[in-house]
Short mmCIF file of the C-alpha atoms (twelve columns), coordinates in Angstrom:
data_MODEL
# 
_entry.id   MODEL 
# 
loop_
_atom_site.group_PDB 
_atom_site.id 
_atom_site.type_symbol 
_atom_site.label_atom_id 
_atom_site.label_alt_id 
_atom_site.label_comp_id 
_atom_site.label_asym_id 
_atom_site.label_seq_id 
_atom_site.Cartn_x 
_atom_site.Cartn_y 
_atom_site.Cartn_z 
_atom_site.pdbx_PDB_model_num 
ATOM 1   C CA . UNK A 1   118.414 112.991 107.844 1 
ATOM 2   C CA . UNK A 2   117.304 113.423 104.791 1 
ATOM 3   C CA . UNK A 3   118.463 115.672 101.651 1 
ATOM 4   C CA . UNK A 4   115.193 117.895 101.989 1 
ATOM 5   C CA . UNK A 5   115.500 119.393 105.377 1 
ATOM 6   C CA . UNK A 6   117.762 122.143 103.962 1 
ATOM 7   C CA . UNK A 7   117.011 121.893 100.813 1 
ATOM 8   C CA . UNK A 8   113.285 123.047 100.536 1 
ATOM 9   C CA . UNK A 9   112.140 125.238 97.672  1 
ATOM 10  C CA . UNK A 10  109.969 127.962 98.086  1 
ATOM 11  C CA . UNK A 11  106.371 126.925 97.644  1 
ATOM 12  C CA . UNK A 12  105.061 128.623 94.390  1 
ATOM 13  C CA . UNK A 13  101.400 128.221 92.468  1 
ATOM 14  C CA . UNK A 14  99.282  125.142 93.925  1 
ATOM 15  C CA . UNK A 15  97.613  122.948 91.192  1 
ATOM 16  C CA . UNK A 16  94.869  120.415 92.739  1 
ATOM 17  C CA . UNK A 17  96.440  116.890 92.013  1 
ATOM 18  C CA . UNK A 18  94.808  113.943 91.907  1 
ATOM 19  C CA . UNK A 19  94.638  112.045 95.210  1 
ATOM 20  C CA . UNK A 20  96.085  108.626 94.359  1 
ATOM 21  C CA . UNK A 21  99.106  111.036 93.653  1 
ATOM 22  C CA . UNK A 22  98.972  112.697 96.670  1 
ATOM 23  C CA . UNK A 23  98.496  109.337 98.602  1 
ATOM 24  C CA . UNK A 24  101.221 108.115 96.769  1 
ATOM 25  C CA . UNK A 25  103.597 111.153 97.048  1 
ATOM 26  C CA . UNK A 26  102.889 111.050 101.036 1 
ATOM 27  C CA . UNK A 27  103.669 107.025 101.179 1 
ATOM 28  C CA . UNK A 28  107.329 107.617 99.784  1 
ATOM 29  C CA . UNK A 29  107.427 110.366 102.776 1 
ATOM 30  C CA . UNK A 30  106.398 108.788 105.247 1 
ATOM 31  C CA . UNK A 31  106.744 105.304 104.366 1 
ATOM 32  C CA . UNK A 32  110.014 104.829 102.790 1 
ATOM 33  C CA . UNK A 33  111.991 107.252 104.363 1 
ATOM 34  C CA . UNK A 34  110.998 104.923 107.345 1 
ATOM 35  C CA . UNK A 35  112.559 102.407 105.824 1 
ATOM 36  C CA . UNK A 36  115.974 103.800 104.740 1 
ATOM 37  C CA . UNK A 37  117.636 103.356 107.861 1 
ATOM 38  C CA . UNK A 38  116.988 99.298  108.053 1 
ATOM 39  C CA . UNK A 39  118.197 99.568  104.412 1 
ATOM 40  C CA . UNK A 40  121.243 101.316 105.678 1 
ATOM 41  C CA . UNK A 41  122.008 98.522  108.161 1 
ATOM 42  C CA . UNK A 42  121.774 96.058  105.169 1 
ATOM 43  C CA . UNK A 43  123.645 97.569  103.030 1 
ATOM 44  C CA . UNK A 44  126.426 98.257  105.278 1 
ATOM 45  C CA . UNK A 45  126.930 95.058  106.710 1 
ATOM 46  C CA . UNK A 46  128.619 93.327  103.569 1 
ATOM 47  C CA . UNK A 47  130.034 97.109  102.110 1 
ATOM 48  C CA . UNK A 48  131.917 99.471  103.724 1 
ATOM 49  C CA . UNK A 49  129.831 102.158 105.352 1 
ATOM 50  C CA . UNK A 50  131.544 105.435 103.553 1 
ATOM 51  C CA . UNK A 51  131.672 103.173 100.126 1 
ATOM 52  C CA . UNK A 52  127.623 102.754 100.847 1 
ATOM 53  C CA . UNK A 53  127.094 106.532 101.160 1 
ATOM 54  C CA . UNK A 54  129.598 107.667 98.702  1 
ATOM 55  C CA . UNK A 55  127.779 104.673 96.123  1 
ATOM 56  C CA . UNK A 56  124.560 105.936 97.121  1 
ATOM 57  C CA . UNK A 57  124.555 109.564 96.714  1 
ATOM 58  C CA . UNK A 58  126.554 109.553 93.560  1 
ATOM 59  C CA . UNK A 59  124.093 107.354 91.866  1 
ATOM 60  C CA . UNK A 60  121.076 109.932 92.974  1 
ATOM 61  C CA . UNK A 61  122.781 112.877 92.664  1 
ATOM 62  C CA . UNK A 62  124.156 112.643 89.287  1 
ATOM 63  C CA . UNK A 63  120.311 110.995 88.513  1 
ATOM 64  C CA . UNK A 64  118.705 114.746 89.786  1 
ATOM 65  C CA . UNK A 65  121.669 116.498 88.452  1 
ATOM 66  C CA . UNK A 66  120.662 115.486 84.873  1 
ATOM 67  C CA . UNK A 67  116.753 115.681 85.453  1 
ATOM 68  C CA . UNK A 68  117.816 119.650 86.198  1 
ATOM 69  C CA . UNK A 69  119.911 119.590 83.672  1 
ATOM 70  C CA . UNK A 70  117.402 118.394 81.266  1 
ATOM 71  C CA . UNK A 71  115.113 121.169 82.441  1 
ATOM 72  C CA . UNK A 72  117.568 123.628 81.255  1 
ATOM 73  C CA . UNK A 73  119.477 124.074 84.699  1 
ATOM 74  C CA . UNK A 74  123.231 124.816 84.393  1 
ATOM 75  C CA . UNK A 75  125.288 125.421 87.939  1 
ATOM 76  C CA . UNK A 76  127.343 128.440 88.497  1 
ATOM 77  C CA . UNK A 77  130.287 128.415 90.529  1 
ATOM 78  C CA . UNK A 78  128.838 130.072 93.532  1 
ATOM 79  C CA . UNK A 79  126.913 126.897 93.469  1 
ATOM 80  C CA . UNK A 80  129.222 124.579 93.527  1 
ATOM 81  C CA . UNK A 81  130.865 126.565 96.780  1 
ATOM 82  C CA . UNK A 82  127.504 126.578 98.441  1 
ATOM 83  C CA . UNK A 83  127.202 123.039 97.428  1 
ATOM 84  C CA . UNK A 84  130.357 122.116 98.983  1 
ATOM 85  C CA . UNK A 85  129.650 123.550 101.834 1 
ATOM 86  C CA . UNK A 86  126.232 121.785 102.575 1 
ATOM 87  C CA . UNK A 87  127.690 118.804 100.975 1 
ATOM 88  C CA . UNK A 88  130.174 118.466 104.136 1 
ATOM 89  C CA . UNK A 89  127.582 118.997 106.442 1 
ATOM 90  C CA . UNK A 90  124.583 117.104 105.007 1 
ATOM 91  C CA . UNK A 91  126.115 113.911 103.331 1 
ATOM 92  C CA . UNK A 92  130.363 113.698 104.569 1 
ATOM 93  C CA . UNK A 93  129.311 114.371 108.178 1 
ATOM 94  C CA . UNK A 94  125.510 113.475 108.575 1 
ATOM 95  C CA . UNK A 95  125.126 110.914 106.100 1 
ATOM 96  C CA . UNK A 96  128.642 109.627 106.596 1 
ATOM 97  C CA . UNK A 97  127.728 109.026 110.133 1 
ATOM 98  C CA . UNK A 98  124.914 107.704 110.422 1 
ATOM 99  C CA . UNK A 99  125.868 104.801 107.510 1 
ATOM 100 C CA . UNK A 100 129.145 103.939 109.599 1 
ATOM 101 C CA . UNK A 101 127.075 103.788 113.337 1 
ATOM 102 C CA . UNK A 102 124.759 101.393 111.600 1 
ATOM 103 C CA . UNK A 103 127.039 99.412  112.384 1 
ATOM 104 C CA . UNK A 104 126.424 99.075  115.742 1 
ATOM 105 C CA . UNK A 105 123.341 100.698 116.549 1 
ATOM 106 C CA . UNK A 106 119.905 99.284  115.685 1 
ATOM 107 C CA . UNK A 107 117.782 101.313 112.471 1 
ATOM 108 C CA . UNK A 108 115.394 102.110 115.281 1 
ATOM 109 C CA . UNK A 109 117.618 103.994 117.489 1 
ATOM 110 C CA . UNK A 110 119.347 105.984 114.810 1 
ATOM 111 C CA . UNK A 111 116.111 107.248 113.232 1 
ATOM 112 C CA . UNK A 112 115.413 108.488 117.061 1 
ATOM 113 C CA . UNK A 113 118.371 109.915 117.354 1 
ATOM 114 C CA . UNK A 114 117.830 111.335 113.686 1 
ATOM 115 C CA . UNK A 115 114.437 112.569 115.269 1 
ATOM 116 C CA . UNK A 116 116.189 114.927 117.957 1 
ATOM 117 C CA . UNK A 117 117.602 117.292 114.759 1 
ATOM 118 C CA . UNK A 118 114.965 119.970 115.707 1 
ATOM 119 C CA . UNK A 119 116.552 120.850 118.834 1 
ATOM 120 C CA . UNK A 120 119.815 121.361 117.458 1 
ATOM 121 C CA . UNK A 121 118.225 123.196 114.888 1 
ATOM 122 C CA . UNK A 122 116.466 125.409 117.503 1 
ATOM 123 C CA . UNK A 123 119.553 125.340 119.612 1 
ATOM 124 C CA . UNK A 124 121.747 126.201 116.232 1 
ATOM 125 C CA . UNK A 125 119.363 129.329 115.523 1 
ATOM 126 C CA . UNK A 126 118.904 130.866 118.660 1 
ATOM 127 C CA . UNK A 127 123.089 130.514 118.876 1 
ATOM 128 C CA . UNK A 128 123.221 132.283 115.262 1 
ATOM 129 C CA . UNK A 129 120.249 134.799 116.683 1 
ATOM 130 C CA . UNK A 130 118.247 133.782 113.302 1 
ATOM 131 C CA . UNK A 131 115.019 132.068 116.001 1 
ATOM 132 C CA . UNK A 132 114.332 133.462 119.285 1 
ATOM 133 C CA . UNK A 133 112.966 130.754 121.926 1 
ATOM 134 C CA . UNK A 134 109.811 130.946 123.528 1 
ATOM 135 C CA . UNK A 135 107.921 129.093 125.472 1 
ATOM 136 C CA . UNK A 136 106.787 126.218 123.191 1 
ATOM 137 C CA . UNK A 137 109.897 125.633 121.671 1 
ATOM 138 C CA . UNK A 138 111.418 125.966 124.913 1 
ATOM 139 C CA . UNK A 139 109.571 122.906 126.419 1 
ATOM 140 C CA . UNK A 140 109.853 121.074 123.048 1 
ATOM 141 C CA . UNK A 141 113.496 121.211 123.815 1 
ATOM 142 C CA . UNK A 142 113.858 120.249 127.323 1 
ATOM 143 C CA . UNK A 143 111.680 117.374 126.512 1 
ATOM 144 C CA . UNK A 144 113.455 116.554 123.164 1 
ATOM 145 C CA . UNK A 145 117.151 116.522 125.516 1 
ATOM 146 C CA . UNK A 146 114.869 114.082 128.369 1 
ATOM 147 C CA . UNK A 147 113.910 111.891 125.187 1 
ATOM 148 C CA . UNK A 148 117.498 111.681 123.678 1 
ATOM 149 C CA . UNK A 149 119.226 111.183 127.494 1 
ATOM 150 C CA . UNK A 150 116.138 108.348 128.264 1 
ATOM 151 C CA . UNK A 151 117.170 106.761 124.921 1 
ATOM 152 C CA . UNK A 152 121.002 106.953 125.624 1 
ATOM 153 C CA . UNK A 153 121.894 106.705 129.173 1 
ATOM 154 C CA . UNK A 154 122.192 102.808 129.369 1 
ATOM 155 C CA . UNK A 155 124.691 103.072 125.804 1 
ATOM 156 C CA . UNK A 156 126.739 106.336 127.819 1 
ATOM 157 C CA . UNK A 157 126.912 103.910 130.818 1 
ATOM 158 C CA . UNK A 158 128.403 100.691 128.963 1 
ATOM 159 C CA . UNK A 159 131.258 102.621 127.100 1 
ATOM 160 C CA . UNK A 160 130.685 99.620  124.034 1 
ATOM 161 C CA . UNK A 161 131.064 100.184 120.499 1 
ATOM 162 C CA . UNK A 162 127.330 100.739 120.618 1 
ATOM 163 C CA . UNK A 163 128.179 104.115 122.281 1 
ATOM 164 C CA . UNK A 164 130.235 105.248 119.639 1 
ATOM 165 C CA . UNK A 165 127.711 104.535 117.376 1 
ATOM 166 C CA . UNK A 166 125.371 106.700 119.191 1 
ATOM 167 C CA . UNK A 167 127.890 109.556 119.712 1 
ATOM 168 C CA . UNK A 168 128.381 109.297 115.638 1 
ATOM 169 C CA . UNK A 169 124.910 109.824 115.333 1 
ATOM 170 C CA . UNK A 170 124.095 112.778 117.348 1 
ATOM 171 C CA . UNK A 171 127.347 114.372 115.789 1 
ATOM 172 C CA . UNK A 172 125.816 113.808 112.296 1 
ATOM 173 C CA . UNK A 173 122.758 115.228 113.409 1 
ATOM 174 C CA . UNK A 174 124.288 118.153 114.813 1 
ATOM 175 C CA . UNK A 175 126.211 118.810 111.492 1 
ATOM 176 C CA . UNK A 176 122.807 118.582 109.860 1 
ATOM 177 C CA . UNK A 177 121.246 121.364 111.956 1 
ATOM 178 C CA . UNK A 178 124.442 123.672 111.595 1 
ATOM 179 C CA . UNK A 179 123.620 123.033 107.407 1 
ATOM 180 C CA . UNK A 180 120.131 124.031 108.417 1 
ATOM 181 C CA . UNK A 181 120.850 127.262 110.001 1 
ATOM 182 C CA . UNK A 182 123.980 128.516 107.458 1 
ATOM 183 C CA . UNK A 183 121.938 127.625 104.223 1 
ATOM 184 C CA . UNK A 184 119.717 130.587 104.260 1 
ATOM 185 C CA . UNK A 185 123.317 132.722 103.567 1 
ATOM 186 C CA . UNK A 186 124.878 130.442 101.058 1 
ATOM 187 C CA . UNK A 187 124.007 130.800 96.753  1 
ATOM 188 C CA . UNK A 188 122.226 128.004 96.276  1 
ATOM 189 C CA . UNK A 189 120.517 127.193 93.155  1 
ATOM 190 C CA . UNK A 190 116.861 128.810 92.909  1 
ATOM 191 C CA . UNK A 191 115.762 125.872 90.894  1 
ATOM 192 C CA . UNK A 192 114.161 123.060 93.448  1 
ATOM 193 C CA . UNK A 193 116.070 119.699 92.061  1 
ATOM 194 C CA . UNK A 194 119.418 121.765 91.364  1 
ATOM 195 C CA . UNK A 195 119.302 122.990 94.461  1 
ATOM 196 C CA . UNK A 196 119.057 119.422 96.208  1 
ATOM 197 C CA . UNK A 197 121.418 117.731 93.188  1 
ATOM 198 C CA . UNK A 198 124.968 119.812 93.662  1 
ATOM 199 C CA . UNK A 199 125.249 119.120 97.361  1 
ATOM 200 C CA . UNK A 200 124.375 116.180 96.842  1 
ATOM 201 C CA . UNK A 201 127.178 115.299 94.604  1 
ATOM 202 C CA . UNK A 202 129.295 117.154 96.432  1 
ATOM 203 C CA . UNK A 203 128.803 115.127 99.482  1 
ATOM 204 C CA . UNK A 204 128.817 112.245 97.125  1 
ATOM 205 C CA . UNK A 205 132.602 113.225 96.212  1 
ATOM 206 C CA . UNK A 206 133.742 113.876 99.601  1 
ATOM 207 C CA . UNK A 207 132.785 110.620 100.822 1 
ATOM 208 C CA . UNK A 208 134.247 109.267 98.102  1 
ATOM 209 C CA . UNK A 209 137.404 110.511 98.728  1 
ATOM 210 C CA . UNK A 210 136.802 109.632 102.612 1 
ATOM 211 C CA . UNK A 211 136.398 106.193 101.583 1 
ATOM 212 C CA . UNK A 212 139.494 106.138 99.857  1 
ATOM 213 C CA . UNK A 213 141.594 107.845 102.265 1 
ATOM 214 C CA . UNK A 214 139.950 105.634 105.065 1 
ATOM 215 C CA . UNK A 215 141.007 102.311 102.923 1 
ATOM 216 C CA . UNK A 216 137.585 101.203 102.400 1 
ATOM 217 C CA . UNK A 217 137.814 101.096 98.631  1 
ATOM 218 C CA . UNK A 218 140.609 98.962  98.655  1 
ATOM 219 C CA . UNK A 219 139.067 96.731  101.399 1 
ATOM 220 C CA . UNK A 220 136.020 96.149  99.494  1 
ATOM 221 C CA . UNK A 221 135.785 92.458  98.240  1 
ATOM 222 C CA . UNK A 222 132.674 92.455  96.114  1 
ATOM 223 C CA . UNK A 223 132.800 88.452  95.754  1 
ATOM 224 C CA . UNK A 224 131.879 88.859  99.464  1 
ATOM 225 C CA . UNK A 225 128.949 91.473  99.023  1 
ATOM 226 C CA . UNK A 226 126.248 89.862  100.234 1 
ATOM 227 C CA . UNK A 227 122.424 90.144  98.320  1 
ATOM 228 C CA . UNK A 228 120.773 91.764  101.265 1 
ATOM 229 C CA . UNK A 229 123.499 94.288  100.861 1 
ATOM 230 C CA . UNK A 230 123.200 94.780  96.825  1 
ATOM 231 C CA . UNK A 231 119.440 95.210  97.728  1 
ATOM 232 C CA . UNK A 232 119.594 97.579  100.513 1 
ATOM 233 C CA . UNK A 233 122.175 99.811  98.548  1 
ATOM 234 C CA . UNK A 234 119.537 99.592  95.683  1 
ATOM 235 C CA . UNK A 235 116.611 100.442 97.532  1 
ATOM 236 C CA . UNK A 236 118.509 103.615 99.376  1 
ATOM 237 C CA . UNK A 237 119.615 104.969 95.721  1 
ATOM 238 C CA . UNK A 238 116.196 104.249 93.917  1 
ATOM 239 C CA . UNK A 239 113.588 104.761 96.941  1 
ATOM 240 C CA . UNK A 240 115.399 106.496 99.438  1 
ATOM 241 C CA . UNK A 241 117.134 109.080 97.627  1 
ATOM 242 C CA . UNK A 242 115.353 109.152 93.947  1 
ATOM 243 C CA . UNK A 243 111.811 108.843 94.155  1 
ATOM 244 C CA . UNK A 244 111.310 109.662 98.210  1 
ATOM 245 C CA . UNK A 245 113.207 113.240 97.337  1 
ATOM 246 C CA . UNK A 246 110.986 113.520 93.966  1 
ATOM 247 C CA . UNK A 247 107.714 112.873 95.896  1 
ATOM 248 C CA . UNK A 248 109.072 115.623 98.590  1 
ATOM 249 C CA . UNK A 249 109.805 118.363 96.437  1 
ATOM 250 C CA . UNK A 250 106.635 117.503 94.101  1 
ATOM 251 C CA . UNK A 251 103.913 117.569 97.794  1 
ATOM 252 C CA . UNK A 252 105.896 121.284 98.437  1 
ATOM 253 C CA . UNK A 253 104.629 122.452 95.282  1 
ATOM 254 C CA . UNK A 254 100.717 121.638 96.380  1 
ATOM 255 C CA . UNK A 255 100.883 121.495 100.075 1 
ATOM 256 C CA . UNK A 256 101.943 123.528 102.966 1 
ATOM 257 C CA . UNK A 257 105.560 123.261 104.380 1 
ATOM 258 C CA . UNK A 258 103.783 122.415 107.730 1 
ATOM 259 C CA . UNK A 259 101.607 119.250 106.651 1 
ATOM 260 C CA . UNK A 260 104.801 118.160 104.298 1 
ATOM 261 C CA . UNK A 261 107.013 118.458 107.325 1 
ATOM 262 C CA . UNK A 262 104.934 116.111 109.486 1 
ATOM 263 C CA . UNK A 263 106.991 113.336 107.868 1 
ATOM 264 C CA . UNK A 264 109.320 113.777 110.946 1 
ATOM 265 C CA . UNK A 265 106.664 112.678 113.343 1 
ATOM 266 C CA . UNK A 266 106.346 109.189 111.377 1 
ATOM 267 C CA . UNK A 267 109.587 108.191 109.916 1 
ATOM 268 C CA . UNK A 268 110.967 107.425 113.354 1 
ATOM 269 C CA . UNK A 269 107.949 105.244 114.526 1 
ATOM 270 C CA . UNK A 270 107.989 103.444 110.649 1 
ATOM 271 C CA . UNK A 271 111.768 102.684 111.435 1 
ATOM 272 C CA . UNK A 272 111.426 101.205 115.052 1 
ATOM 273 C CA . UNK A 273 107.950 99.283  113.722 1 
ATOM 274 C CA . UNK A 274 110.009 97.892  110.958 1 
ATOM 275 C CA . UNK A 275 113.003 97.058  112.665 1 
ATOM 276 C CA . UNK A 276 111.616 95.367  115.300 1 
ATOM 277 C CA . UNK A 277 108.940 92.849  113.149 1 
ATOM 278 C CA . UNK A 278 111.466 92.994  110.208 1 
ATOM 279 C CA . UNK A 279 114.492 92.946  111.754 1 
ATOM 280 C CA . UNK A 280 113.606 91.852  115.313 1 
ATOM 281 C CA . UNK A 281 115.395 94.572  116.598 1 
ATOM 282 C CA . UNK A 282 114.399 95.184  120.413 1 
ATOM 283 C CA . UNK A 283 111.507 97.186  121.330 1 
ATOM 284 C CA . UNK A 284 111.416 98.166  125.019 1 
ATOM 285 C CA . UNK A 285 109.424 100.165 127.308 1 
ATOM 286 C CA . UNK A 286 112.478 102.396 127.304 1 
ATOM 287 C CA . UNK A 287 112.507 102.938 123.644 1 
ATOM 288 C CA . UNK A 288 108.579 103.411 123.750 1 
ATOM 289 C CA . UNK A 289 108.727 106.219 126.272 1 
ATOM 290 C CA . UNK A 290 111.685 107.879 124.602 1 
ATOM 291 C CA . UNK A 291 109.660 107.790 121.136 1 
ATOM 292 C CA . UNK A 292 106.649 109.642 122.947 1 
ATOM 293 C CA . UNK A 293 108.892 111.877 124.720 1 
ATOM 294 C CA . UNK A 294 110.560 113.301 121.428 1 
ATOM 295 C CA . UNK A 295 107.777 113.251 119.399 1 
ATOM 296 C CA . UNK A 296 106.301 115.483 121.482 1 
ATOM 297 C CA . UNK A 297 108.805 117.502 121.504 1 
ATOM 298 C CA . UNK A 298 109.352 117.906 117.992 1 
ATOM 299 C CA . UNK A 299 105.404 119.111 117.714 1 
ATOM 300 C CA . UNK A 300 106.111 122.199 120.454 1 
ATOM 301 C CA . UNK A 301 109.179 123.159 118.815 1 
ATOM 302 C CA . UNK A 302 107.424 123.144 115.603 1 
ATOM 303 C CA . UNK A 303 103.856 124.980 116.977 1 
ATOM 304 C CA . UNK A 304 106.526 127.206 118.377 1 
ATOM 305 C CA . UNK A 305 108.033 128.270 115.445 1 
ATOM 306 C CA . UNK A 306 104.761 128.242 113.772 1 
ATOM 307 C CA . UNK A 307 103.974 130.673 116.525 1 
ATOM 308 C CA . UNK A 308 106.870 132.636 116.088 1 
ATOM 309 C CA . UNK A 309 106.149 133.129 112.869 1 
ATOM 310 C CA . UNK A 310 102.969 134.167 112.664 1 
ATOM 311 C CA . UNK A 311 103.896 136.824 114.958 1 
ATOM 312 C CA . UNK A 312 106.620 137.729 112.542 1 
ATOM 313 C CA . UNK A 313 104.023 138.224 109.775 1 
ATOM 314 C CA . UNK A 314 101.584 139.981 111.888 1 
ATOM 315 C CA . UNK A 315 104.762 142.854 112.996 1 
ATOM 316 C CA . UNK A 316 105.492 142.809 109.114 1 
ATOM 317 C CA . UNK A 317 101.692 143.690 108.319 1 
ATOM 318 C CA . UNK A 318 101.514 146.587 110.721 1 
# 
């Protein structure tokens, strides 16, 4: 789940770049935002979970609010309400989920779970009657819901602390696709790193406050913290969050939405390949089949909305 799903800005005049920046640009897409969620499991395993969130997306967020700001950006309050909004969604619900399951669930199973937000997304839409479903998308759902139930069965059937960690996940992802769908109606900021900065330190406050209502500021004993964790944090804020985001919003200025959004195909496979040679987290046939399954699934539901789309365009032409 990352800040950009919702927060894309409208594509506006390409300028050729060079293509060591454009190689670059799509290595922090593809690449690190792989590697976030093994991050995550560092970090959180010396500090508190909401304290690693809250931490992290302060530290970004106030980073992009003052790059905007610099720019000549100044926030409204309609954009701080839109903000909040999003913010709860996005970073108090998705974020703060998926930090805390990392607890008990490996970095390669939450970015597949992660990987399954395009079917709520199309479930979400056709609910709110903003995406109709047709046949593409259709199977690119069924499959996506085989994919998540082959992934999840075995955790459902244990009843462990790993199948909380799994139901946290999918509830964060849900959360993220409702964002996804009520976004289009909110006032958010028209310019691109505003518009990702004030729900982001919105979120950044509310899990702040969750944190501290939770008792995980208090429990924090940084004498404990552990390196690993100090470095994971600092890769999330610097990598994951700063220049991951920047490279994101700087490829949707010279590419199409479709080839930047192809990131979703590989950050799940970068996260299990890293996990389990990094990490030696397990990699089973189970996990293998379930990857295939919703990866496929994610391209029909995305050639079906293409699809949909281009129909929509071709109705509008007429």
């Amino acid at each position: 789940m990352s800040a950009a799903t919702a927060t894309s800005p409208v594509v506006t005049a390409r300028v050729s770049p060079s293509r060591l920046w454009m190689a670059l640009a799509f290595f922090a897409i593809y690449v690190v935002w792989g590697t976030t969620y093994l991050a995550i499991r560092y970090a959180v395993e010396t500090i508190p979970p909401l304290v690693t969130a809250g931490v992290r997306h302060t530290t970004a967020g106030l980073i992009l609010l003052g790059i905007a700001w610099s720019r000549g950006f100044r926030p409204r309050r309609e954009h701080w309400i839109a903000g909040a909004a999003l913010g709860a969604l996005f970073f108090l619900v998705g974020h703060g989920t998926l930090h805390w399951a990392e607890q008990y669930v490996s970095s390669g199973l939450a970015a597949l779970l992660v990987a399954s937000e395009p079917l709520w997304i199309l479930l979400m839409g056709a609910a709110m009657k903003q995406q109709k479903i047709n046949w593409q998308n259709g199977l690119g759902l069924i499959l996506g819901l085989t994919g998540v139930f082959i992934l999840t069965a075995r955790e459902f059937t244990t009843r462990s602390s790993l199948t909380w960690g799994v139901i946290a996940v999918l509830v964060g992802a849900a959360s993220w696709a409702v964002g996804v769908c009520v976004s289009p109606r909110l006032r958010l900021p028209r310019d691109a790193m505003g518009r990702a900065a004030v729900p982001l330190v919105c979120g950044a406050a509310m899990l702040l406050v969750a944190a501290g209502v939770s008792g995980e500021v208090s429990a924090v004993q940084w004498s404990t913290v552990s390196l690993r964790s100090l470095l994971g944090l600092a890769y999330l804020i610097t990598f994951g969050s700063v220049i991951a985001f920047t490279a994101y919003t700087w490829l949707l200025q010279h590419c199409s939405p479709t080839l930047v959004a192809t990131h979703t195909f590989v950050n799940p496979l970068v996260a299990v390949l890293v996990g389990w040679v990094w990490a030696s987290e397990p990699m089973s046939v189970r996990i293998v089949v379930a990857t295939a399954v919703i990866l496929g699934a994610i391209v029909l539901i995305q050639r079906g909305d293409r699809h949909a789309e281009m129909q929509a365009e071709a109705v509008q032409s007429d």
